[in-house]
C-alpha positions in Angstrom: 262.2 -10.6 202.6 258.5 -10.1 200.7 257.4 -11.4 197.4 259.3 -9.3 194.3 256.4 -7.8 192.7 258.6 -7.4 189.5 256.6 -8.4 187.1 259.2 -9.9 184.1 262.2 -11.9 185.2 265.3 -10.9 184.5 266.0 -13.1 181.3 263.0 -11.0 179.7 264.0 -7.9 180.5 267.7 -8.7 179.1 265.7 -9.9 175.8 263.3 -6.6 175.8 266.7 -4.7 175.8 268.3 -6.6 173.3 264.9 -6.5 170.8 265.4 -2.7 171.1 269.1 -2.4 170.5 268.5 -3.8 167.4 265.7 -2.5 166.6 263.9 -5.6 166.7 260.5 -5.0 168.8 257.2 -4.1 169.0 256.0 -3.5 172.6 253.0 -5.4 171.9 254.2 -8.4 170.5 256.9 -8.5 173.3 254.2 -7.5 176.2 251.8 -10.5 174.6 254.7 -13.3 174.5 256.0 -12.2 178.2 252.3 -11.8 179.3 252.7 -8.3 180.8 251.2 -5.1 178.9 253.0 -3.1 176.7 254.2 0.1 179.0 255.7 -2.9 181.5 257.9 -4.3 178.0 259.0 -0.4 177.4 259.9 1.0 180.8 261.8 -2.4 181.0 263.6 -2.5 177.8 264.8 1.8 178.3 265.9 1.3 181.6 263.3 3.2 183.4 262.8 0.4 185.8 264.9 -2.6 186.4 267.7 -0.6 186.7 269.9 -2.7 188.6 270.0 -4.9 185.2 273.2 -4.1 182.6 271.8 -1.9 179.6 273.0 -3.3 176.3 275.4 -0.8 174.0 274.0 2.4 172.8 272.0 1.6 169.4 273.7 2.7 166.5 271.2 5.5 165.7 271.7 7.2 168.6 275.7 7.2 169.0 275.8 10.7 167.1 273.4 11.8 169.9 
């Protein structure tokens, strides 16, 4: 098997997601501290890539959605 050409591991994708459950993030901040630009830190923490990874809960403002 090749070299993963992911570029965050799987513990910082799991903290991206958690950040934004909560409401806690800012893609820059995140992108800077996993060293990885900010569109890498958002399509991570939404679940457009790394979708083998478990999604956290639904944040609570968009339950009524």
């Amino acid at each position: 098997m090749g070299k993963s050409s992911r570029k965050l591991t799987v513990e910082q994708v799991l903290e991206a997601r958690l950040c934004y459950m909560v409401g806690d993030w800012e893609w820059s901040k995140l992108a800077k501290r996993f060293g990885v630009g900010p569109e890498v830190v958002k399509a991570a923490a939404k679940g457009v890539t790394y979708k083998d990874l478990p999604m956290p809960p639904k944040r609570v403002d968009e339950l009524g959605r």
